[in-house]
C-alpha positions as CSV (number, residue, x, y, z in Angstrom):
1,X,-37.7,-11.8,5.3
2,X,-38.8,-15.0,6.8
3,X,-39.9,-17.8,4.4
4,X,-43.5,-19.9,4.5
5,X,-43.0,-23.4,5.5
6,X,-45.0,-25.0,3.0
7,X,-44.8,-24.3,-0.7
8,X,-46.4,-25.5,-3.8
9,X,-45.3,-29.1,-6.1
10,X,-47.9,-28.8,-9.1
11,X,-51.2,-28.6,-6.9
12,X,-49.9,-30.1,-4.0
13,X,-49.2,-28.2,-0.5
14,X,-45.7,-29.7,0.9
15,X,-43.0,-28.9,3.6
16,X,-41.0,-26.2,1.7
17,X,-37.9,-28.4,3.1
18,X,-39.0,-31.0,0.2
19,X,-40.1,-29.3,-2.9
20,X,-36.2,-29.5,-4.3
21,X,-36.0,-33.5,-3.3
22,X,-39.4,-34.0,-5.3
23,X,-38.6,-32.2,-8.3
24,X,-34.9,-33.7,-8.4
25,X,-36.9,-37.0,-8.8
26,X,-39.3,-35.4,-11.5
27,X,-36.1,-34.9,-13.5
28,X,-34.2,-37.8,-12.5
29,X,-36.8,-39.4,-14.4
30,X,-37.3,-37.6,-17.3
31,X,-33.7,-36.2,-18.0
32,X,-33.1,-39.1,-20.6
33,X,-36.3,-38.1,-22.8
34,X,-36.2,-34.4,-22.0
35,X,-34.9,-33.4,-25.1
36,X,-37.6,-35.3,-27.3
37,X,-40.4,-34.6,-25.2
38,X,-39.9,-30.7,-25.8
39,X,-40.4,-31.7,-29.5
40,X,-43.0,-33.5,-29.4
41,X,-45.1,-31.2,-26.6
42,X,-44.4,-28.1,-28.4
43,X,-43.9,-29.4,-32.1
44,X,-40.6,-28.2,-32.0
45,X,-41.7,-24.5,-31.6
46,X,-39.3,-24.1,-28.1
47,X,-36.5,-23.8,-30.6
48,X,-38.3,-20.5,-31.5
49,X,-38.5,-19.4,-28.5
50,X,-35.1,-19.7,-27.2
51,X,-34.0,-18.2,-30.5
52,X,-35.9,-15.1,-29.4
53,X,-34.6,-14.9,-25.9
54,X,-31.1,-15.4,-26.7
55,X,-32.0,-12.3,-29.7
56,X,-33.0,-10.1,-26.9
57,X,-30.1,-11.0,-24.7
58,X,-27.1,-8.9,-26.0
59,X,-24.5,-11.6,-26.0
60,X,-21.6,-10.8,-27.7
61,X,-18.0,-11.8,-28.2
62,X,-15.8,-12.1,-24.7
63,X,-19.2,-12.2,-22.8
64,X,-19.1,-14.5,-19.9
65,X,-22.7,-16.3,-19.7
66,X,-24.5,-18.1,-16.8
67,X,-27.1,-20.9,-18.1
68,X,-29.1,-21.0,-15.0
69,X,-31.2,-24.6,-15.1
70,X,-29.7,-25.3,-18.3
71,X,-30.5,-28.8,-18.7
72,X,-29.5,-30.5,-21.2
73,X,-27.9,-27.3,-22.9
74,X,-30.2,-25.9,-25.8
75,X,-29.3,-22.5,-24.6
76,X,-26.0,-23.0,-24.0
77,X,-24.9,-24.4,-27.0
78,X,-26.4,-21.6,-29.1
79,X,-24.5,-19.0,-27.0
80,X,-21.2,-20.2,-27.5
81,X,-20.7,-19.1,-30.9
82,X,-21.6,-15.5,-29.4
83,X,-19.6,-15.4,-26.8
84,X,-16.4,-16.9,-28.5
85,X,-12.9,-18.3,-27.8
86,X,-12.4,-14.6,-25.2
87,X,-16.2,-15.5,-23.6
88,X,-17.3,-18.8,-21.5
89,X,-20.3,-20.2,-20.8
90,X,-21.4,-21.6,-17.6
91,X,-24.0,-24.6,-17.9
92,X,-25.6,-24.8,-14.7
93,X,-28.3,-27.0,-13.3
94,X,-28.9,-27.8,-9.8
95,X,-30.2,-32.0,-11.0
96,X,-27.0,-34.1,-11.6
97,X,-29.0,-36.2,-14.4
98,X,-29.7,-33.2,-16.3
99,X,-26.5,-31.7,-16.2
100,X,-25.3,-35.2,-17.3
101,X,-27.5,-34.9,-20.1
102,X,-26.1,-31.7,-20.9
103,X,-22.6,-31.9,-21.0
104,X,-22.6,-35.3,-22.8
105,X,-24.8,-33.5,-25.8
106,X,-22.4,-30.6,-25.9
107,X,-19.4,-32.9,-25.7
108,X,-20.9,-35.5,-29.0
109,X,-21.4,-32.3,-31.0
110,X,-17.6,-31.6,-30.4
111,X,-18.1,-28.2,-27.6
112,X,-14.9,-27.8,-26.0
113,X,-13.2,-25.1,-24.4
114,X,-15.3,-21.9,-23.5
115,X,-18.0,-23.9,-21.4
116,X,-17.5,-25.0,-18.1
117,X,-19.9,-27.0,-16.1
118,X,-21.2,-27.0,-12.7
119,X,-24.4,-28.0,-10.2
120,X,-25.9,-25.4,-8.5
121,X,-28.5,-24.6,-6.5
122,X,-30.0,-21.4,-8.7
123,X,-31.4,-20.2,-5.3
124,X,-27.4,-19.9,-3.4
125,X,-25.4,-18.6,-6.3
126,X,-21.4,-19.8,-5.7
127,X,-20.1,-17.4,-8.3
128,X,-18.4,-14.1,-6.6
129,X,-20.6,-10.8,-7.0
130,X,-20.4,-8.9,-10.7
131,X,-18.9,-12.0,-12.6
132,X,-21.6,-12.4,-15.6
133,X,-22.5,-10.4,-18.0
134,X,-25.4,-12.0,-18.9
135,X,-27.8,-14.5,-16.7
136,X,-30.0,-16.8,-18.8
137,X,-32.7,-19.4,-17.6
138,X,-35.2,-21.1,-19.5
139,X,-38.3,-23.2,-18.3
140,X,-36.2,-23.7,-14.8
141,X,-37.8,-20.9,-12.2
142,X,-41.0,-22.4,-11.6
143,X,-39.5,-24.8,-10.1
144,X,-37.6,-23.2,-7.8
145,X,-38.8,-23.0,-4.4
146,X,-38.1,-19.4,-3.2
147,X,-37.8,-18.0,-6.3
148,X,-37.1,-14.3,-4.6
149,X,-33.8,-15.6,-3.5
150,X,-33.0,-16.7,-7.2
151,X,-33.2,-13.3,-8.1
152,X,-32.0,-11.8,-5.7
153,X,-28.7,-13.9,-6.0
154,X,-28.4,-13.3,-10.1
155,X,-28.6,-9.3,-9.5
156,X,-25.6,-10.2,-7.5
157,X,-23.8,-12.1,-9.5
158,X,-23.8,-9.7,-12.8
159,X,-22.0,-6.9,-13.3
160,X,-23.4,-3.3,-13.7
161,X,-25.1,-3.3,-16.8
162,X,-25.6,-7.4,-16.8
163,X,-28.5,-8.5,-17.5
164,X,-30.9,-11.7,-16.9
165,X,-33.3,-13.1,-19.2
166,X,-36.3,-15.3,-18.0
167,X,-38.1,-17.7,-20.7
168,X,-40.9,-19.6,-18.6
169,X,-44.4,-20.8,-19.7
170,X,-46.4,-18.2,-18.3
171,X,-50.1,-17.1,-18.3
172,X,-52.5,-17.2,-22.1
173,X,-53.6,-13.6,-22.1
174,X,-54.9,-14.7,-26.4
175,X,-58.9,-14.6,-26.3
176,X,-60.3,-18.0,-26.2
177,X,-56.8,-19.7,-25.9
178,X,-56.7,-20.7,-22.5
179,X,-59.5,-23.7,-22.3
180,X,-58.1,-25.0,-25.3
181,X,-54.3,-24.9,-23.7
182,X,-55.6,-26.4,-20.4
183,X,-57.5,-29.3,-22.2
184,X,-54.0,-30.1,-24.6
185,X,-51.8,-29.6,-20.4
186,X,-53.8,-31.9,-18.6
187,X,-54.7,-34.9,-21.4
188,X,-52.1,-34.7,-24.1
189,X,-49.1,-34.0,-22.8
190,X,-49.6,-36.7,-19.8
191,X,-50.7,-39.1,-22.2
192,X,-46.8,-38.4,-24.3
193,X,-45.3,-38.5,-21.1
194,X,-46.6,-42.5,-20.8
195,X,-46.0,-43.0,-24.2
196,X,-42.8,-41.9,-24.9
197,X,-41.2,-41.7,-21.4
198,X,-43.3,-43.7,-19.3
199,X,-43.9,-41.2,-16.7
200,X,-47.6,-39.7,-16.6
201,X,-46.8,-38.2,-13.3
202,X,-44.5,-35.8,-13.8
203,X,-46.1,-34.1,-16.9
204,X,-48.9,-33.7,-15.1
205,X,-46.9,-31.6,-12.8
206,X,-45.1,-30.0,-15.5
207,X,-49.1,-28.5,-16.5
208,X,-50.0,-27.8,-12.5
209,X,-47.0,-26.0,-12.0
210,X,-47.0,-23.9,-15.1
211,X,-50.5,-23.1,-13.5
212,X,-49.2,-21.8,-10.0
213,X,-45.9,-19.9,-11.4
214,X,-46.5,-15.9,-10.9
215,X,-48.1,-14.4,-14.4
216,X,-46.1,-11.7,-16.3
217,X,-47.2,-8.7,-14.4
218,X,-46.6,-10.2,-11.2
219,X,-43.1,-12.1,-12.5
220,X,-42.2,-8.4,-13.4
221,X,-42.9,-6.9,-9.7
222,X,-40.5,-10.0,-8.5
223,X,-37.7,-8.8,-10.7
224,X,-37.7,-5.3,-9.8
225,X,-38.1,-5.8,-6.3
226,X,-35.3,-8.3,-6.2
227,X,-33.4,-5.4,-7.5
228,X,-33.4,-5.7,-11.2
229,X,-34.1,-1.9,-13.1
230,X,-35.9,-1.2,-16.9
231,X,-37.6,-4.7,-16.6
232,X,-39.9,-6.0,-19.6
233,X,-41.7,-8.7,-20.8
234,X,-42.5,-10.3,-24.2
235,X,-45.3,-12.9,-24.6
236,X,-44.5,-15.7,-26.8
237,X,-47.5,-18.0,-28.6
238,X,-50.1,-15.6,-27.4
239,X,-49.0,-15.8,-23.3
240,X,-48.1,-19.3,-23.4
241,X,-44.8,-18.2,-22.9
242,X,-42.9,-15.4,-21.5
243,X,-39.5,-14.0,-21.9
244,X,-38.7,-11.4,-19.5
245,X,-35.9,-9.2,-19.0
246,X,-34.4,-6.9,-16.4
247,X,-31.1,-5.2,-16.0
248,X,-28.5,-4.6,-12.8
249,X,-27.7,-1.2,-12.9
């Protein structure tokens, strides 16, 4: 199917050609405070939620794991207790600076030997077909510029009866919650990004592209249609998040 030219960066309309080169610099920039900034913007409650998405993921011993946009390797380093010595964990992330950030956290708390690392593009997959059991990828589609060919390319790389799990802020479906959640996106968590990381800018886009990423329902259609069977959701802090899973059958 042929792809639009133009795509989305927070609000912005741009050349679909240089959506990855502008968020690369978003994280270039923020890859060094990433770790506190989730803290402070979500008073630590993302810990929560990746607990819960790794609980609904079926990870078990001699698993082998693809951390999809795993950053600076929250996910990651919770799964590799699961999966064991027999298992391995792939930490993935298609910004050098992240996947910096990751591997040197995972290394200083003394990981070694079932995690492997590697920078790729989440959209051109370089793994063979059926080599995961389990595809995770937290807070990293949104930013993903075709985000049907990311899922098209994790149903190929799991095996039968693999499975991918999705956490991404998503869509307030709580009554009443959404003005208050937009008012806290658009003047709070720009105003942390000055303070503690000196970058306004790209929290800002952080809250306009949590705004143009697909909502649940329409997430869901994506996943099945990119091939992914018995697909569900789970909303998180009333909507504010969502994890959502599908299978490969």
């Amino acid at each position: 199917m042929e792809q639009p030219e133009t795509t989305h960066f927070g609000y912005q309309t741009v050349a679909a050609s240089e959506k990855a080169r502008k968020v690369a610099g978003v994280f270039d920039s923020v890859a060094s405070k990433y770790d506190v900034m989730n803290d402070l913007m979500s008073l630590g409650i993302h810990r929560l939620w990746k607990r819960f998405a790794i609980g609904i993921s079926g990870v078990r011993a001699g698993d082998r794991v693809l951390d999809l946009a795993g950053g600076t390797g929250d996910l990651t380093s919770r799964m590799l207790p699961l999966v064991g010595l027999k298992g391995l964990v792939v930490l993935s992330d298609i910004n050098a600076s992240m996947l910096s950030e990751g591997r040197r956290r995972l290394v200083d708390e003394g990981v070694i030997g079932n995690v492997v690392y590697a920078q790729v593009d989440a959209e051109q997959l370089p793994f063979p077909d059926n080599t995961f059991d389990c595809i995770t990828m937290a807070f990293g589609l949104r930013n993903v510029t075709y985000k049907e060919r990311a899922l098209a390319a994790m149903v190929r790389a799991l095996k039968p009866g693999g499975r991918a799990i999705i956490l991404e802020f998503s869509h307030p479906v709580a009554p009443g919650l959404k003005p208050v959640y937009d008012l806290y996106s658009f003047t709070v968590l720009p105003a942390l990004g000055k303070l503690v990381a000196n970058d306004a800018a790209s929290y800002r886009y952080l809250a306009e592209s949590i705004r143009m990423h697909p909502d649940q329902e329409t997430l869901l259609y994506m996943m099945e249609a990119a091939g992914f069977e018995r697909c569900q959701y789970f909303n998180l802090a009333g909507g504010v998040v969502a994890v959502h899973r599908g299978y490969k059958f």
